[in-house]
C-alpha positions in Angstrom: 0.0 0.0 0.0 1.2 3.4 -0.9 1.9 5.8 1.9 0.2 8.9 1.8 2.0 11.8 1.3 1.6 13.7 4.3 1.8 10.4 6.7 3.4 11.0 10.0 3.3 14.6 9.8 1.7 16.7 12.3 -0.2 20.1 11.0 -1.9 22.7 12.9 -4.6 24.6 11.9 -6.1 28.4 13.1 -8.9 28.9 10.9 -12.0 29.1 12.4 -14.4 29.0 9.4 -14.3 26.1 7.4 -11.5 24.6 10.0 -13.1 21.0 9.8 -13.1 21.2 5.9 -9.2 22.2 5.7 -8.5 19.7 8.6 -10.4 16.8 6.5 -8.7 17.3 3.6 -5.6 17.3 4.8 -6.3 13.8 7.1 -7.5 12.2 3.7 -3.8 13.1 2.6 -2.6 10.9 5.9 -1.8 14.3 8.2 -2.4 14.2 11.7 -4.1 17.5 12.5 -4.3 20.1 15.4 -6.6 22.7 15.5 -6.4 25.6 17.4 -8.6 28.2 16.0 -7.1 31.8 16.9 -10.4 33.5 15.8 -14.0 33.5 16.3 -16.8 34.6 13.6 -19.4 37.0 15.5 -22.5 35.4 14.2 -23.9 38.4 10.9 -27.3 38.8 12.7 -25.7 39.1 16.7 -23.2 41.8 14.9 -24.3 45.1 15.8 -22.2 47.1 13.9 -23.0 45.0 10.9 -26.4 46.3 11.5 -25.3 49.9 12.3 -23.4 49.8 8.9 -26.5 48.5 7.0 -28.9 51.2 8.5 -26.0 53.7 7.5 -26.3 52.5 3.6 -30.3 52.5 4.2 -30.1 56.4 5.2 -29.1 58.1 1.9 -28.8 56.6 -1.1 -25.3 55.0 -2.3 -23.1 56.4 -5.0 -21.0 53.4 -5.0 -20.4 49.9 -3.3 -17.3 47.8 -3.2 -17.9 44.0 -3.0 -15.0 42.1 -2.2 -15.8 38.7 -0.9 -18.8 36.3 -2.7 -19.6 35.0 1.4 -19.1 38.1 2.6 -21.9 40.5 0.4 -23.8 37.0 0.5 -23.8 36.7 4.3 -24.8 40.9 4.2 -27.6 40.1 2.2 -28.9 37.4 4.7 -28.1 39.1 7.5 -30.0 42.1 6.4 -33.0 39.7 5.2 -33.0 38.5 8.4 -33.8 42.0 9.8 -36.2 43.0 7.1 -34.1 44.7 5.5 -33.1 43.3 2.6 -35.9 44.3 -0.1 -35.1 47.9 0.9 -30.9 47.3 0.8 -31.4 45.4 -2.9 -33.1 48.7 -3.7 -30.4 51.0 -2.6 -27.6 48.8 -4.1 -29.6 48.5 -7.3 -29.1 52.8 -7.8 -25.6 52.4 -7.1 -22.2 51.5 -9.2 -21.3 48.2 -8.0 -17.9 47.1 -8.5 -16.6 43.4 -7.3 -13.4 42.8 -6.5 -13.2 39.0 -8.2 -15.6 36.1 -9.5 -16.7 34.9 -6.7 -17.8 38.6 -5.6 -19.2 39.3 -9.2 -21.3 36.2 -8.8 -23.3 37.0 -5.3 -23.9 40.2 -6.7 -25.0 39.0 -9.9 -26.9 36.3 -7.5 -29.1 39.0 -5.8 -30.5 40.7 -8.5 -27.7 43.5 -8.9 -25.2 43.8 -11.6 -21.6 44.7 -11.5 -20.2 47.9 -13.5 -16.8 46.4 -13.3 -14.8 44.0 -12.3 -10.8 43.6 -12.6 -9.4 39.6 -13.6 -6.6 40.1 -10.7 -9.2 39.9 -7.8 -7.2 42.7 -6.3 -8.6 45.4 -3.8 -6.0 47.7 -5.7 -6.8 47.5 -9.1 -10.6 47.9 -7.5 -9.3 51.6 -6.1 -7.5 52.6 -9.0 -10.2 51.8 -11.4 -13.2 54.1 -8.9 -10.3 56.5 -8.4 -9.7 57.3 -12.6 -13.5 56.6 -13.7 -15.8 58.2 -10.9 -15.5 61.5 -9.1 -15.7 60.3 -5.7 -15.6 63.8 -4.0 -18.8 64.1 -1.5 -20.0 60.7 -2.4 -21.3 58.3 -0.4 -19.3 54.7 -0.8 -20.1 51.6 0.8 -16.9 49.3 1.4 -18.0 45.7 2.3 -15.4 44.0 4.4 -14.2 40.8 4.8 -13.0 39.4 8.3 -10.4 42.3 8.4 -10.0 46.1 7.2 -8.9 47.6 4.4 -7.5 50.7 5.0 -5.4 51.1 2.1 -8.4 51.6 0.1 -10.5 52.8 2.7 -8.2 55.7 3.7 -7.5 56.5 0.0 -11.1 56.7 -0.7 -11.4 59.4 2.1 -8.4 61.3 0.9 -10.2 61.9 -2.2 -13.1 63.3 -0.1 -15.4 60.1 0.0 -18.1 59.3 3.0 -17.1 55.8 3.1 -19.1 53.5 4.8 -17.2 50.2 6.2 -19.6 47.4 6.3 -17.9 44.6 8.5 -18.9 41.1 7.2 -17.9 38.0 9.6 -16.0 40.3 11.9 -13.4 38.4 13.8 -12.6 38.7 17.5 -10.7 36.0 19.7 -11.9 32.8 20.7 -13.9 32.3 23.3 -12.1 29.2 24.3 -8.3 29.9 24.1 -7.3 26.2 25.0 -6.7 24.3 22.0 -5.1 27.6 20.4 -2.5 27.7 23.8 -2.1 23.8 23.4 -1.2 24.2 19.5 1.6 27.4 20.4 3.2 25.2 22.8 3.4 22.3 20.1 4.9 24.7 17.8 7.6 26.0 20.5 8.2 22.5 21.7 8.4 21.4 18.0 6.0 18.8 18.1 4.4 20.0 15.1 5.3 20.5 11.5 3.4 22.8 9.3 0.9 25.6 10.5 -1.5 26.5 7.9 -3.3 30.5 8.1 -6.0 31.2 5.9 -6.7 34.5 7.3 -4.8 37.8 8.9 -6.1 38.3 12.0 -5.6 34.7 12.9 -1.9 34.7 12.2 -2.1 38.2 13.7 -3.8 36.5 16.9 -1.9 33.5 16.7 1.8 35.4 17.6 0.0 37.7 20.3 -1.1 34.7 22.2 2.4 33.2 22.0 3.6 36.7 23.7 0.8 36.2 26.1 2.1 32.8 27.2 5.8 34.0 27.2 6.9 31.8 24.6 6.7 34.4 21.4 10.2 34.4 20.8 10.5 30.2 21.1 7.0 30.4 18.8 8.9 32.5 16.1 12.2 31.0 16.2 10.5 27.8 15.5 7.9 29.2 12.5 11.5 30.8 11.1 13.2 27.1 10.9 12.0 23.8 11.8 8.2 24.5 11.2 6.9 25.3 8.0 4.2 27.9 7.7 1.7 28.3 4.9 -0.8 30.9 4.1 -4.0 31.1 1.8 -2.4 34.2 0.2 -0.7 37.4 0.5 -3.2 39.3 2.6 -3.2 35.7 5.3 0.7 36.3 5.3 1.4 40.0 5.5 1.6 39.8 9.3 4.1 36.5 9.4 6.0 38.6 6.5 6.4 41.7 8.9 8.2 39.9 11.6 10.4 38.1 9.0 8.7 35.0 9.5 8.8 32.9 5.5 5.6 31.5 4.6 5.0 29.6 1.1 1.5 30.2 -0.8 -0.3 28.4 -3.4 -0.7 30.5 -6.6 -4.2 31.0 -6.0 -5.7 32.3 -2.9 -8.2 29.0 -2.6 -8.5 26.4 0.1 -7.7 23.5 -2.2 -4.9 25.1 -3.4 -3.5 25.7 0.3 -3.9 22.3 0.8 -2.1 20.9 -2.4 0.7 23.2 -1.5 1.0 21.5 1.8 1.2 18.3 0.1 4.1 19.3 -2.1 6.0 21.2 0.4 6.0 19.5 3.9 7.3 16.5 2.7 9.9 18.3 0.7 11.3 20.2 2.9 10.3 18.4 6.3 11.4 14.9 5.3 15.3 13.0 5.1 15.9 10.6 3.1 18.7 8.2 3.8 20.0 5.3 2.8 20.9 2.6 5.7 22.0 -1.1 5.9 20.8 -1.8 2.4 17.3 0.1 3.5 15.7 3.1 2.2 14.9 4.7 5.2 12.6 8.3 5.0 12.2 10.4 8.5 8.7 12.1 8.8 7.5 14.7 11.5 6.7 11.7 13.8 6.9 8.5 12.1 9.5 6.7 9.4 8.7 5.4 6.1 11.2 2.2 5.9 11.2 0.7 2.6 7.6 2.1 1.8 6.2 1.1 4.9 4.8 3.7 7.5 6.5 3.5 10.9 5.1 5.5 13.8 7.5 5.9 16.3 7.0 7.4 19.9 8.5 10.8 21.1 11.8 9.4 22.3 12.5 6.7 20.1 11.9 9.6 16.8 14.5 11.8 19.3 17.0 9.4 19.1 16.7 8.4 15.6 16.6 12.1 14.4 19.6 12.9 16.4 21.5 9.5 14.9 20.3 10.8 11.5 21.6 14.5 12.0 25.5 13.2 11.1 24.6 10.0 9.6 27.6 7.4 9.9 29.1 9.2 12.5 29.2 7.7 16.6 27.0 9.2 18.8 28.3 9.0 22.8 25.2 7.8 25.6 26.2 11.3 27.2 25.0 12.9 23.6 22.1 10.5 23.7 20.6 10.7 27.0 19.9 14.4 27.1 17.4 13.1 24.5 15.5 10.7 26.6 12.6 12.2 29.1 13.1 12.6 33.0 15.8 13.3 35.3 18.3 10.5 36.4 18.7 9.0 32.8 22.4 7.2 32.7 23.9 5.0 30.2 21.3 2.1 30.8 18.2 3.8 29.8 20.2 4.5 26.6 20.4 1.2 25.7 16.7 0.0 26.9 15.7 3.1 24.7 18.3 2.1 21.4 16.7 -1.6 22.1 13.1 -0.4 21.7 13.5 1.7 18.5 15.5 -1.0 17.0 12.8 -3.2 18.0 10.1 -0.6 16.3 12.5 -0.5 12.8 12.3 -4.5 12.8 16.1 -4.5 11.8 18.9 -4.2 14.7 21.3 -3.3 12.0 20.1 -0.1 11.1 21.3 0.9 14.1 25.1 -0.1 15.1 26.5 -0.6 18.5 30.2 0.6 18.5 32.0 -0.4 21.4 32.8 1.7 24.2 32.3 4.8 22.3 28.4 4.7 21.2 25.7 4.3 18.5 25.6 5.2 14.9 23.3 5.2 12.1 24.5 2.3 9.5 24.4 4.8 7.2 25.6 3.7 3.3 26.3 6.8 1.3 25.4 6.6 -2.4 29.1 5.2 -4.4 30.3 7.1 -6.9 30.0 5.1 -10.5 33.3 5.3 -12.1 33.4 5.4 -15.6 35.9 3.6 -17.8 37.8 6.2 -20.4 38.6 4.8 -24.0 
């Protein structure tokens, strides 16, 4: 049986929407997950400055309205239906120049009744401003910015330079979760590196995820480990702009969609998280917390993947008990629990010689560098 490609590899994920459905695909790929949301939704119909923001459209009419999200102008519409609103909203928006941000935007517009006056192909917020910027005299007009989880005060601070009422309607506002536990649990895997990957799919969750780590006094630990051992992925470049501005690298997929977060995870954890070596005629593949020997998954407890990551760190070369036992968990370790530890992850690989015993001097990894092929000359 093939081994899936993200096998013995632990991930954590923050997001709070559609956490289950990012966690799921990434456990059908063989991933063991940890979630730790770092944000909470407020429900659209409990949000009162959702509300505030809709009565605010509903006062006077709109000149223009920015849709950037497909959920988010969907979940305004509901909301607002939900407060008896909607048939009057529909009305106001219908008056106005519309202008969607992507697709998925120009569809729930296009769902509703309304009708986009442009669109850009680059689905960016930028290209959105520029466009309103050279085509509409926005001086004393009333615009209607519909949000998205987080600000945008690039273009919302523009708009209002050019003399704009702008009107920031805050769809599926984030605040912090109500229960911080799994979140605290997952920073401490990540500082005690007993986790792999961390996937983001939005800002104020990676945002939330590093202020928490202060919180808990282990923010430097947290980024020292997103910086090396653990690799961090993000939706896109909005999710990664606060990992990027503590010098923290992230990889993205080319398109800022769930599936394609998770196909990048599949192509880069096991790239750049997993050592390949070859020992005592084995091929022999560390993962996160397990081994692929010979094509065969091998999960291997905490200490026992210590010892063999250690051994595999300077392959061929002898490793002391003294090195070893600061490895092993517990005070009073000696030379003894080496060996009963050595014997037990030997016992896990199924073959005692991948693993040598050199006397008086310590263990090494049979390691059996690639020859070089000579070629005859003629």
């Amino acid at each position: 049986m093939d081994v899936e490609p993200l096998a013995g590899f632990t991930i954590g994920v923050t997001a709070a929407r559609r956490r289950m459905e990012l966690g799921a695909a990434l456990e059908r790929r063989g991933a063991r997950i940890v979630y730790g949301p770092a944000i909470r939704i407020v429900p659209l119909t409990d949000d009162t400055e959702l509300l505030e923001a809709t009565k605010r459209c509903l006062a006077a009419p709109l000149d223009a309205v920015v849709a950037t999200t497909g959920i988010g102008f969907r979940g305004w519409m509901d909301a607002a239906d939900t407060w008896g609103m909607a048939e009057t909203l529909t009305e106001v928006l219908s008056r106005a120049t519309i202008l969607a941000r992507g697709p998925k935007a120009r569809g729930a517009v296009r769902a509703c009744g309304l009708r986009e006056a442009w669109s850009p192909d680059s689905e960016s917020s930028t290209e959105v401003l520029a466009h309103l910027l050279a085509h509409h005299d926005v001086d004393g007009k009333r615009v209607a910015v519909q949000l998205h989880g987080e600000p945008l005060p690039d273009l919302v601070q523009s708009l209002r330079k050019a003399g704009a009422d702008v009107i920031e309607v805050p769809v599926y506002r984030w605040v912090p979760p109500d229960d911080e536990q799994p979140l605290r649990r997952l920073i401490d895997a990540v500082a005690a590196g007993a986790v792999d990957a961390v996937a983001f799919t939005s800002a104020p969750a990676a945002t939330n995820f590093l202020r928490t780590a202060d919180d808990q006094g282990c923010g430097d630990e947290v980024r020292a480990a997103l910086s090396t051992r653990v690799l961090v992925a993000c939706v896109g470049p909005v999710t990664a702009a606060p990992l990027v501005r503590e010098g923290i690298p992230v990889v993205e997929p080319v398109r800022a969609r769930l599936g394609a977060l998770v196909r990048e995870l599949v192509e880069q954890i096991p790239a750049r998280q997993a050592t390949l070596l070859p020992v005592a005629d084995h091929s022999l593949e560390l993962r996160g917390q397990a081994v692929v020997l010979d094509g065969a998954l091998i999960p291997l407890a905490g200490a026992s993947m210590s010892l063999l990551r250690e051994l595999a760190s300077r392959p061929g070369q002898v490793f002391s008990r003294d090195e070893l036992v600061k490895l092993l968990p517990g005070d009073g370790c000696d030379g003894h629990a080496v060996e009963v530890a050595i014997g037990r992850l030997r016992t896990a690989l199924g073959d005692p010689a991948i693993i040598g015993t050199v006397v008086k001097r310590g263990y090494r990894l049979a390691y059996v560098p690639a020859r070089p092929v000579l070629v005859a000359l003629t």
